[in-house]
ZATORKE-72442 format. One record per residue (C-alpha): residue number from 1; residue in one letter; x, y, z. Coordinates in Angstrom, 2 decimals, m for minus. Layout:
// ZATORKE-72442
- i / aa / east / north / up
- NUM / A / X / Y / Z
...
//
This chain:
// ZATORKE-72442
- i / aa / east / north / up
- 1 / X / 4.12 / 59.22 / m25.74
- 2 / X / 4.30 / 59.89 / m21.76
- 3 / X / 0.79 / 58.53 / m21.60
- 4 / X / 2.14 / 55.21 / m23.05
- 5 / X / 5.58 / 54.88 / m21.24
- 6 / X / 4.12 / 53.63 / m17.67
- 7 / X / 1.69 / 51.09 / m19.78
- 8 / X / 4.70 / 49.60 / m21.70
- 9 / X / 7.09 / 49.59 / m18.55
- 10 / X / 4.06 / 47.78 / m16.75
- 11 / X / 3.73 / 44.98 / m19.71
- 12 / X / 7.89 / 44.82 / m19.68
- 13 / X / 7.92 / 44.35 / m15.88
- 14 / X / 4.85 / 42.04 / m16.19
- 15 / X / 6.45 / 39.65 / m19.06
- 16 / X / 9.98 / 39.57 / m17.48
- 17 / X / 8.24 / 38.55 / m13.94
- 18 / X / 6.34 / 35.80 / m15.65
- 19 / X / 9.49 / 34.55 / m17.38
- 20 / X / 11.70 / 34.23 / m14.16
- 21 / X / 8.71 / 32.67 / m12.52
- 22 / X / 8.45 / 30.06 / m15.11
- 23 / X / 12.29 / 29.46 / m15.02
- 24 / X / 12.71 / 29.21 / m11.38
- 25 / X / 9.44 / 26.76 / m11.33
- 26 / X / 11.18 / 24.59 / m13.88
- 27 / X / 14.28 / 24.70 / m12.68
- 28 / X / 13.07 / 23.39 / m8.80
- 29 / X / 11.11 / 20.68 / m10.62
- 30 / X / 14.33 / 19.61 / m12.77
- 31 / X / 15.74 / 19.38 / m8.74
- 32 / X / 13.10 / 17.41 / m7.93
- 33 / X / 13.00 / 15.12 / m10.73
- 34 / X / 16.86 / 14.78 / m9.79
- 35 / X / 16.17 / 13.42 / m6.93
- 36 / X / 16.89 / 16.55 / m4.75
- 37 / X / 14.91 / 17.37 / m1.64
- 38 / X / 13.87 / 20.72 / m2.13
- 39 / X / 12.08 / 22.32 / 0.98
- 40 / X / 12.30 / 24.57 / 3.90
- 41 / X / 11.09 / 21.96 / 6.41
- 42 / X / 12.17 / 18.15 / 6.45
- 43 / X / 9.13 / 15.48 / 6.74
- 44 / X / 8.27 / 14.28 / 10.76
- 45 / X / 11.10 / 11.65 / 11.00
- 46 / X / 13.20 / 13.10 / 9.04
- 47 / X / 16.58 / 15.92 / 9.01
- 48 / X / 17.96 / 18.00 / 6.72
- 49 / X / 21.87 / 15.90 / 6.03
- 50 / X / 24.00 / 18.65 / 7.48
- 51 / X / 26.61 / 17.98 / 4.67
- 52 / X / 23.80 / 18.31 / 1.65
- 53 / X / 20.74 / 19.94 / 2.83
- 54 / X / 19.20 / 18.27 / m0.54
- 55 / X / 18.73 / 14.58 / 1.35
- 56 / X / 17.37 / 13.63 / 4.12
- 57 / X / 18.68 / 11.74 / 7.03
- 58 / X / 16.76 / 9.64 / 9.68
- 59 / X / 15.87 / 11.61 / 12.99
- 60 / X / 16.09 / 8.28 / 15.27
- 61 / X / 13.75 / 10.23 / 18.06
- 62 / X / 10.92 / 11.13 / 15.60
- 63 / X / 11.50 / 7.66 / 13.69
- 64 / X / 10.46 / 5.72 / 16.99
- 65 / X / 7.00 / 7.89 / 17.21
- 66 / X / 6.14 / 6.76 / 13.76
- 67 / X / 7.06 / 3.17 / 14.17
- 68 / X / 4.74 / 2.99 / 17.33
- 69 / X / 2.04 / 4.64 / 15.23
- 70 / X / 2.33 / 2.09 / 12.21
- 71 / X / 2.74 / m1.12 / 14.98
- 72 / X / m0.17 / 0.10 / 17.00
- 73 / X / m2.39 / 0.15 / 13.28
- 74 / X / m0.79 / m3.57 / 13.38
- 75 / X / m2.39 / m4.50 / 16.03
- 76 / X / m5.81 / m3.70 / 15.06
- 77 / X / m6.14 / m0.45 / 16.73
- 78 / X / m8.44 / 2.13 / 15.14
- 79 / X / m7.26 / 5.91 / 14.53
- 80 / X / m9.26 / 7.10 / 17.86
- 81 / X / m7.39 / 4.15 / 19.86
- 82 / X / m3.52 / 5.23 / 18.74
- 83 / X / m4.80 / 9.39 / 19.18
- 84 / X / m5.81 / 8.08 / 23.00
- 85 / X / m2.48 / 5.63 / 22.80
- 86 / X / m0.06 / 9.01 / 21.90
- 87 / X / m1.95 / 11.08 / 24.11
- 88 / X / m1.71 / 8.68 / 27.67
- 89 / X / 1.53 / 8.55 / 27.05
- 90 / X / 2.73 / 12.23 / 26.41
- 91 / X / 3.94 / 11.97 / 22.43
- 92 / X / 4.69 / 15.09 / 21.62
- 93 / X / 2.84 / 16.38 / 18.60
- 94 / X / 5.02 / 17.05 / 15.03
- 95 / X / 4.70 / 20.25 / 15.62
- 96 / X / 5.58 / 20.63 / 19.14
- 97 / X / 8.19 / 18.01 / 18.42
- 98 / X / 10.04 / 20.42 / 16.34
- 99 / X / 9.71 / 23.40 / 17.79
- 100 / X / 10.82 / 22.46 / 21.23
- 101 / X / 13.63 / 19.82 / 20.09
- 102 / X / 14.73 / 21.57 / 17.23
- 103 / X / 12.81 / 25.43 / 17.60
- 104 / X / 11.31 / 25.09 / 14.08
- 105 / X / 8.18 / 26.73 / 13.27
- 106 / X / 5.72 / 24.92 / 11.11
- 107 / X / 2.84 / 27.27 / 11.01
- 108 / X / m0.33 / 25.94 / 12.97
- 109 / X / 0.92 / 24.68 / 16.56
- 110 / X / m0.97 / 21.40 / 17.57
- 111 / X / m0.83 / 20.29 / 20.72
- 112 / X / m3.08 / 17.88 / 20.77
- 113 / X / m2.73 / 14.02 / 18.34
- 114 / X / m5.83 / 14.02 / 15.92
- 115 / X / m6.71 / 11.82 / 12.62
- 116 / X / m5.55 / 14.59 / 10.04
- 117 / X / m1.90 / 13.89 / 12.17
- 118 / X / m2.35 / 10.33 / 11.38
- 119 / X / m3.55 / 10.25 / 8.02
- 120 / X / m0.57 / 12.94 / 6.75
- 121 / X / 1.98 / 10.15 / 9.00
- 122 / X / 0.22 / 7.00 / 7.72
- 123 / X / 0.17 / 7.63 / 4.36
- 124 / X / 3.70 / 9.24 / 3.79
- 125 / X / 5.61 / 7.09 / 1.17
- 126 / X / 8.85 / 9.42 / 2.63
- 127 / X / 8.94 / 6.63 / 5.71
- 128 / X / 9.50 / 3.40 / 2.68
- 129 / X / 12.45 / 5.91 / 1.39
- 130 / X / 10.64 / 7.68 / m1.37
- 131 / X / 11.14 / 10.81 / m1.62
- 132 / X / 7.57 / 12.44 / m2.95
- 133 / X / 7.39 / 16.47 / m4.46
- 134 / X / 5.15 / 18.59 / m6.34
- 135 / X / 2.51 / 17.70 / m4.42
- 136 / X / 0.95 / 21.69 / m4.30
- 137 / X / 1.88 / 24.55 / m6.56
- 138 / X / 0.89 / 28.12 / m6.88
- 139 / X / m1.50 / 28.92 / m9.30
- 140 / X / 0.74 / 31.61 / m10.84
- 141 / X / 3.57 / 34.48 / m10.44
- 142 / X / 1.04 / 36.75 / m9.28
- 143 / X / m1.34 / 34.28 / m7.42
- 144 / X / m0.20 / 32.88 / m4.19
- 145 / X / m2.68 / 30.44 / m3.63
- 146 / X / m1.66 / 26.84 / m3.16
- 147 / X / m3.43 / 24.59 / m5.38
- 148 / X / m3.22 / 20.48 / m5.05
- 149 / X / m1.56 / 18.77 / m7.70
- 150 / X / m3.31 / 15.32 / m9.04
- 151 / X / m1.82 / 12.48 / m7.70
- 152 / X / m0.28 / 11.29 / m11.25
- 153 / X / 1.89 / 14.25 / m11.51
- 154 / X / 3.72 / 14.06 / m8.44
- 155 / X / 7.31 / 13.94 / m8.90
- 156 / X / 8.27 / 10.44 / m6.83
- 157 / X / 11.92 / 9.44 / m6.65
- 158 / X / 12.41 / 5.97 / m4.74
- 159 / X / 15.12 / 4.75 / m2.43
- 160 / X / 15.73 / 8.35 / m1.91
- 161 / X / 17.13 / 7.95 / 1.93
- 162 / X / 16.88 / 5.16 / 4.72
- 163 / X / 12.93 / 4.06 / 5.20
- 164 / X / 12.05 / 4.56 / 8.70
- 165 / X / 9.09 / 1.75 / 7.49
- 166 / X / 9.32 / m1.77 / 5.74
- 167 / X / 7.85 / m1.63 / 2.61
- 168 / X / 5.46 / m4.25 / 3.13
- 169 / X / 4.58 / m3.31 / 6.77
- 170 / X / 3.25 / 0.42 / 4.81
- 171 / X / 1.05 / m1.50 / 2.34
- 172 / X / m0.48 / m3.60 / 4.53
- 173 / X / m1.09 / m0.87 / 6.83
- 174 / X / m2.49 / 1.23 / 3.46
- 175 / X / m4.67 / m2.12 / 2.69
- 176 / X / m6.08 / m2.02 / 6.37
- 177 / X / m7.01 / 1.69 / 6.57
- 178 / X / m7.50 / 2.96 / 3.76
- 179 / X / m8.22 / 0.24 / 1.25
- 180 / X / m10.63 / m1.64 / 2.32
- 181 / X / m14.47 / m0.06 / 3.26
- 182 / X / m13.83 / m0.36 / 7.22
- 183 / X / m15.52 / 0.74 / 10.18
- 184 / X / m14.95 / 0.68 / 13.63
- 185 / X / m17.48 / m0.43 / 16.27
- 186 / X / m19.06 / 1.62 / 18.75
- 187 / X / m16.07 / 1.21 / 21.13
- 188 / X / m13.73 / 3.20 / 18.61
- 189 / X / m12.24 / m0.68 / 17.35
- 190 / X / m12.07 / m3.27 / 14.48
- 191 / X / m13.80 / m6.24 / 14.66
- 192 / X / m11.84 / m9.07 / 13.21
- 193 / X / m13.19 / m9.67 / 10.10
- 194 / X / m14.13 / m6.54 / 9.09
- 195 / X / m12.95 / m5.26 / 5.75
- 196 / X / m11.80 / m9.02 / 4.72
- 197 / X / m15.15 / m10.66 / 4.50
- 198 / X / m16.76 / m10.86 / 1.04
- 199 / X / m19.54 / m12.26 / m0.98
- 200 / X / m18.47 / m15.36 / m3.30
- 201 / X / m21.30 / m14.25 / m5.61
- 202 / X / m21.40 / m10.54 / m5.53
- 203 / X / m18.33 / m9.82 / m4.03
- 204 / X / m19.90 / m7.38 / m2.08
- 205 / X / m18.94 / m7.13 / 1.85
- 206 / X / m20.50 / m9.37 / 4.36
- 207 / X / m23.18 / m7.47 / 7.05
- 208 / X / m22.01 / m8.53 / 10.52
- 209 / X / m25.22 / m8.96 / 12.82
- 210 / X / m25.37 / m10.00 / 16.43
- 211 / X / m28.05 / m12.09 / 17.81
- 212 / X / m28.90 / m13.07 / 21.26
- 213 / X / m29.98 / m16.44 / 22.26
- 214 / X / m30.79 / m17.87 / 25.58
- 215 / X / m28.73 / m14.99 / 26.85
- 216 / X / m25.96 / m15.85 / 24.76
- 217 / X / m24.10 / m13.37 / 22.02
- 218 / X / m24.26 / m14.52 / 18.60
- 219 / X / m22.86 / m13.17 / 15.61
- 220 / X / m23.53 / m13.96 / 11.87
- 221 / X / m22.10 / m12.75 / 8.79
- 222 / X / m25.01 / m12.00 / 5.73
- 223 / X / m24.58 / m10.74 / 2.19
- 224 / X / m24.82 / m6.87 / 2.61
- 225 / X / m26.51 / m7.12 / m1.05
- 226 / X / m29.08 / m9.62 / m0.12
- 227 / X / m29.80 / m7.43 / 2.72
- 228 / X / m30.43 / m4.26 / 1.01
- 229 / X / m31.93 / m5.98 / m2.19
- 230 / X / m32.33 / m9.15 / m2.24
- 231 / X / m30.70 / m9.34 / m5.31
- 232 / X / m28.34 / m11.95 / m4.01
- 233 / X / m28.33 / m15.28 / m1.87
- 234 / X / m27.79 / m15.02 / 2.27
- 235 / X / m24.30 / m16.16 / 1.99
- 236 / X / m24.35 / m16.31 / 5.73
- 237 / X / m21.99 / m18.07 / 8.07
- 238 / X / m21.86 / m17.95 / 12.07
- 239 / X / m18.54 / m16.19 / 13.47
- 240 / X / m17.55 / m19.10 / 15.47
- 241 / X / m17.92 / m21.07 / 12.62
- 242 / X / m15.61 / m19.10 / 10.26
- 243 / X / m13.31 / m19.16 / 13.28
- 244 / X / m13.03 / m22.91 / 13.35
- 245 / X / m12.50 / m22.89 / 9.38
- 246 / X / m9.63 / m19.81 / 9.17
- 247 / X / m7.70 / m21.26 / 12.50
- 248 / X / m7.55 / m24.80 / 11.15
- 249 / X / m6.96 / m23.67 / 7.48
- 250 / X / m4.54 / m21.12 / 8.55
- 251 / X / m2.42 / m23.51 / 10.64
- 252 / X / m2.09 / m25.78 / 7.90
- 253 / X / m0.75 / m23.32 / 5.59
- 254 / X / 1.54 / m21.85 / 8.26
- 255 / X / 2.93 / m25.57 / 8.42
- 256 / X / 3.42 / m25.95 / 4.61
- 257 / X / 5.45 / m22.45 / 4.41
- 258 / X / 7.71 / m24.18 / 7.17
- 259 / X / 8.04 / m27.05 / 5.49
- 260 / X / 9.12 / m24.95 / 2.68
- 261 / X / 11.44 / m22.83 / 4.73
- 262 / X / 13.32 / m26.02 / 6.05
- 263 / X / 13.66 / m27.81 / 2.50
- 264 / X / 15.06 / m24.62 / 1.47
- 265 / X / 17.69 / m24.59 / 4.23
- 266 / X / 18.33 / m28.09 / 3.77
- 267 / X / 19.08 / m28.00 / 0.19
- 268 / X / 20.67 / m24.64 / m0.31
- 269 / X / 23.22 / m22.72 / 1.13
- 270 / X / 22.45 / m19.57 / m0.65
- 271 / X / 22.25 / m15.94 / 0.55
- 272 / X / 19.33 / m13.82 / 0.98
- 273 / X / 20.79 / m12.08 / m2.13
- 274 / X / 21.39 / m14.96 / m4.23
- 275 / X / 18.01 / m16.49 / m3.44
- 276 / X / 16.57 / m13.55 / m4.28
- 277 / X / 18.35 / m13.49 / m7.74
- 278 / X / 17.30 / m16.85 / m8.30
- 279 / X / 13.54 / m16.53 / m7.50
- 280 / X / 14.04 / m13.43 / m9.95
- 281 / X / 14.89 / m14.83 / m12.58
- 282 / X / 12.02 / m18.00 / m12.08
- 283 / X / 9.83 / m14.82 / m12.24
- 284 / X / 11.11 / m13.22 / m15.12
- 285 / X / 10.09 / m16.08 / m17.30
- 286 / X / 6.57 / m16.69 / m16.00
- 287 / X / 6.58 / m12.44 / m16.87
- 288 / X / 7.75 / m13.78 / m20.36
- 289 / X / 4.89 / m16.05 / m21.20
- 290 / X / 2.64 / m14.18 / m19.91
- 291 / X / 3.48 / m11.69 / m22.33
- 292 / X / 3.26 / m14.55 / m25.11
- 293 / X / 0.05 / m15.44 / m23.63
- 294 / X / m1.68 / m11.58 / m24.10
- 295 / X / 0.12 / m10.13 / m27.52
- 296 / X / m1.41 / m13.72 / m28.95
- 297 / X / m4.71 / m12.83 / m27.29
- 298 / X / m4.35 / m9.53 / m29.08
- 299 / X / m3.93 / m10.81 / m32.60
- 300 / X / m6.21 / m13.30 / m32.27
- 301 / X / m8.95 / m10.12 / m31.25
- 302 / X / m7.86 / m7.89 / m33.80
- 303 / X / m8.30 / m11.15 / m36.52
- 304 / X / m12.05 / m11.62 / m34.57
- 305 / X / m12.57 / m7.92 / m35.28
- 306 / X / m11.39 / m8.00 / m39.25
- 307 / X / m13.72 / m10.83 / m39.49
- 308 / X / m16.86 / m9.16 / m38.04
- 309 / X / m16.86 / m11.75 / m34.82
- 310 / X / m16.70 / m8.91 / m32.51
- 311 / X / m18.07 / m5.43 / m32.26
- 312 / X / m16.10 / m2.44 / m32.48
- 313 / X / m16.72 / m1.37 / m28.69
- 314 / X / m16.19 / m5.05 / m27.44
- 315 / X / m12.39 / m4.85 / m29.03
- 316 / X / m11.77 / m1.65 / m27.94
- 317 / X / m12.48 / m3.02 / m24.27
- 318 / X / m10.37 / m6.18 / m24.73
- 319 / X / m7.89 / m4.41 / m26.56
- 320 / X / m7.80 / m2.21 / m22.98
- 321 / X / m7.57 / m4.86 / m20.87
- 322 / X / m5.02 / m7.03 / m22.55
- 323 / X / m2.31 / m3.63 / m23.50
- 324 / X / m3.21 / m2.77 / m19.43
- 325 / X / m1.58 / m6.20 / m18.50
- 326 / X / 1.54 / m6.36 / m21.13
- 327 / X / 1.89 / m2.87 / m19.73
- 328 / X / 1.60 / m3.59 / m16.11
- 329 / X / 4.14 / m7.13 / m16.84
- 330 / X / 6.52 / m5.07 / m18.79
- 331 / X / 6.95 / m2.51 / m15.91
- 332 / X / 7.33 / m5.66 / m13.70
- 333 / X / 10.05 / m7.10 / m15.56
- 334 / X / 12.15 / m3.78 / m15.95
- 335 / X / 11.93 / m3.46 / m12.36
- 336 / X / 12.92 / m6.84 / m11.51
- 337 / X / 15.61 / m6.23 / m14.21
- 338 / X / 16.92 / m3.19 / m12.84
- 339 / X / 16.41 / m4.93 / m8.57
- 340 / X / 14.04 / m2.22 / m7.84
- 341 / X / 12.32 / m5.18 / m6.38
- 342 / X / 13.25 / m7.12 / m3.18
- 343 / X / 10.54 / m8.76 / m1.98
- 344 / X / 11.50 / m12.51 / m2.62
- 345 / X / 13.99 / m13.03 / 0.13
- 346 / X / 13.33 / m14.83 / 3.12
- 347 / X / 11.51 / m12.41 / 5.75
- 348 / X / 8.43 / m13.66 / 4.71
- 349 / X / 9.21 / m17.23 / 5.25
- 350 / X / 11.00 / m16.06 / 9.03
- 351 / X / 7.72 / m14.35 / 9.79
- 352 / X / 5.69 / m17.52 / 9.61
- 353 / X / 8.20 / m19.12 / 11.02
- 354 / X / 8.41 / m16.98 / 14.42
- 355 / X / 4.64 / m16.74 / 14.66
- 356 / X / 4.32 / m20.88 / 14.22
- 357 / X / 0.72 / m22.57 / 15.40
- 358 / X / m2.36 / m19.82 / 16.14
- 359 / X / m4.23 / m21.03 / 18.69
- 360 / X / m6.79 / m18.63 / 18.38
- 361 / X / m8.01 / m15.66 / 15.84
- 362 / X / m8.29 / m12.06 / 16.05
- 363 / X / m7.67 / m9.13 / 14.47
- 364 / X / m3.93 / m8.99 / 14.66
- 365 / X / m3.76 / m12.29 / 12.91
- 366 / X / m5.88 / m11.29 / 10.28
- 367 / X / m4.83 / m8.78 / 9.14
- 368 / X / m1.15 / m10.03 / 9.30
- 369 / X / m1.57 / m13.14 / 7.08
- 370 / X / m5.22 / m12.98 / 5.08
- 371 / X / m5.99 / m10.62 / 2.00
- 372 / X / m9.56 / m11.71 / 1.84
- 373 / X / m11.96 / m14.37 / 2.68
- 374 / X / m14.43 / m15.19 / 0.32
- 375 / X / m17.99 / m17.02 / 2.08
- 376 / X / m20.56 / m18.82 / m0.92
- 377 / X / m23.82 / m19.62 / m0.49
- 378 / X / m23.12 / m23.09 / 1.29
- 379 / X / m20.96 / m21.93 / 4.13
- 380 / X / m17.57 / m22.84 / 2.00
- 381 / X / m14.99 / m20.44 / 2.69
- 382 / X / m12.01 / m19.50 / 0.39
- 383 / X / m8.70 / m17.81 / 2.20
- 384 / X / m6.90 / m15.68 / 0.25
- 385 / X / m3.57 / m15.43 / 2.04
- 386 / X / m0.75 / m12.61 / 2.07
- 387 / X / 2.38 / m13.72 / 0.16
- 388 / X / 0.52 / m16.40 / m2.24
- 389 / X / 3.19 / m15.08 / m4.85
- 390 / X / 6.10 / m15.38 / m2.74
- 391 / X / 4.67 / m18.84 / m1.65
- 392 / X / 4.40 / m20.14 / m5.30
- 393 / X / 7.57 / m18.79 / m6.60
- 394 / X / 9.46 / m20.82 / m3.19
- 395 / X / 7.21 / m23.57 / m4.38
- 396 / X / 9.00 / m23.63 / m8.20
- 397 / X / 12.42 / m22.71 / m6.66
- 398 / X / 12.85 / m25.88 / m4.96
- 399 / X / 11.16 / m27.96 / m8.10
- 400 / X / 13.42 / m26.67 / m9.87
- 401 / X / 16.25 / m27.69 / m7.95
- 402 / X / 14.47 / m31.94 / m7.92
- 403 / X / 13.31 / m31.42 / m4.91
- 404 / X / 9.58 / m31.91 / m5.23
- 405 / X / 7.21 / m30.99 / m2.25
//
């Protein structure tokens, strides 16, 4: 029996560590799920509120370092351009940051900016006010080591605290660095188009190629498909070309949104917030009929499918594709319903607005009012432009109030 007591103590110890593991793992993640900020260390731009360490307040010293990094992205600089940026101008690191403001440790010391700084800064959804957790774990009681956590079962609570950055300023910053397949030049920087420019055919990106001519510089865009394969048409344009057809396009639209802007002063006098209410509820049935529009696209596929019209794998696609857009609508709609959206007001109206006619194009101006430019095979060139939505929904506002543009 004495040869069996340490064994069983062992197992007892063993199964009541596990158990207070588990509890105190679930219990934090309850916290989190609450809403609670539960760390040692607040995020860069961010403080621990003195009065509940489980929020976060705004640190207005760190805050302006990240708004220069997210402006300087803005205005086309590339990752090696804001490190040299930070660095000419003595921006303290995070990490030194906090330890000789505040005398915080953080581990590693950095003194020097690189892009793993950036990238952890950049792509933060903490700065839009979300507050994001669970984003490591230990593998167990026992095992220390940090493991990461897949992305879809982070624990995300939104408008958490006061964003540091606009919403819309993140994304766009998000769409320029990280989603889109850009490279920077030899020089470290963007050239303007790059990222934006796509095939009408393939929809693959357009191959930017320089020629000289005469001793002049000229540059071309090609199909990056027909290049490599020929499995596609040239699609090419010259750069001065597209320049000529996005700065005359581009101005036009910038007029019509002013238009729009003024006929909306004229005929309203409104708030922000009541506008915004209104254009919500404009959107809320378009949401509706879309939803008509895809459950009657779904009964008419599962009568095709009765009736031997379509294959088994062909409705399991569609039926995919349509529940993925009721899904994505209905999520929509309960967020409009519960104002967890705010993006119809009038800053994007103001922003056109204060910028008023380009007189030339570069990067800035890309990237601040085109999603993507489409090129086809006869040198016709389709602008997709940043707030289309917001555009079209100020468009059926004012219809809807007789006042036809």
């Amino acid at each position: 029996m004495d040869s069996l007591e340490l064994p069983f103590k062992n197992l007892m110890n063993e199964s009541y560590s596990k158990d207070s593991s588990k509890k105190m793992r679930s219990s934090l993640k309850a916290s989190k799920k609450s809403g609670n900020f539960i760390g040692k260390i607040a995020p860069f731009g961010y403080l621990k509120d003195p009065e509940d360490v489980h929020k976060l307040i705004v640190d207005k010293d760190a805050a302006i370092i990240i708004k220069k990094i997210f402006n300087l992205v803005l205005k086309g600089k590339s990752k090696q351009e804001i490190i040299e940026d930070l660095t000419n101008n003595n921006i303290l690191t995070p990490s030194i940051y906090l330890k000789e403001k505040y005398s915080i440790e953080v581990g590693k010391i950095s003194k020097k900016w690189n892009t793993k700084m950036l990238d952890a800064i950049l792509q933060n959804q903490t700065y839009i006010g979300s507050l994001v957790q669970c984003k490591r774990t230990r593998i167990s009681h026992k095992t220390h080591n940090i493991v990461r956590v897949p992305e879809d079962e982070w624990v995300i609570s939104k408008e958490r605290h006061n964003a540091i950055i606009d919403e819309e300023i993140f994304n766009q910053v998000q769409d320029i660095l990280y989603n889109r397949n850009v490279r920077v030049n030899k020089e470290g920087k963007f050239y303007k188009y790059t990222g934006f420019l796509r095939c009408s055919e393939c929809g693959a990106n357009l191959y930017r190629l320089t020629k000289i001519k005469n001793k002049k510089e000229k540059v071309f865009y090609y199909c990056s498909t027909y290049i490599k394969t020929k499995q596609c048409n040239k699609h090419y344009i010259q750069e001065k070309e597209l320049d000529e057809i996005i700065l005359s396009t581009l101005n036009q639209h910038i007029e019509l949104v002013c238009n729009i802007k003024e006929k909306i002063d004229d005929t309203i006098s409104l708030s922000r917030a009541e506008y915004n209410a209104e254009i919500k509820k404009i959107r809320i049935v378009e949401i509706d009929k879309e939803l008509e529009k895809y459950k009657s696209l779904l009964n008419e596929l599962l009568k095709d499918y009765k009736c031997d019209f379509v294959s088994e794998e062909d409705y399991d696609d569609f039926k995919q594709k349509y529940l993925y857009e009721i899904n994505k609508l209905n999520i929509e709609k309960e967020n409009l319903k519960i104002n967890k959206i705010n993006s119809y007001d009038f800053e994007w109206l103001n922003k056109f607005k204060k910028t008023g006619m380009i007189e030339s194009v570069d990067r800035n101006t890309v990237d601040s009012f085109i999603k993507n430019i489409f090129v086809d095979n006869e040198k016709g060139v389709d602008i997709i432009f940043r707030y289309s939505d917001q555009y079209k929904l100020a468009e059926r506002y004012l219809k809807k109030q007789n006042n036809v543009i």
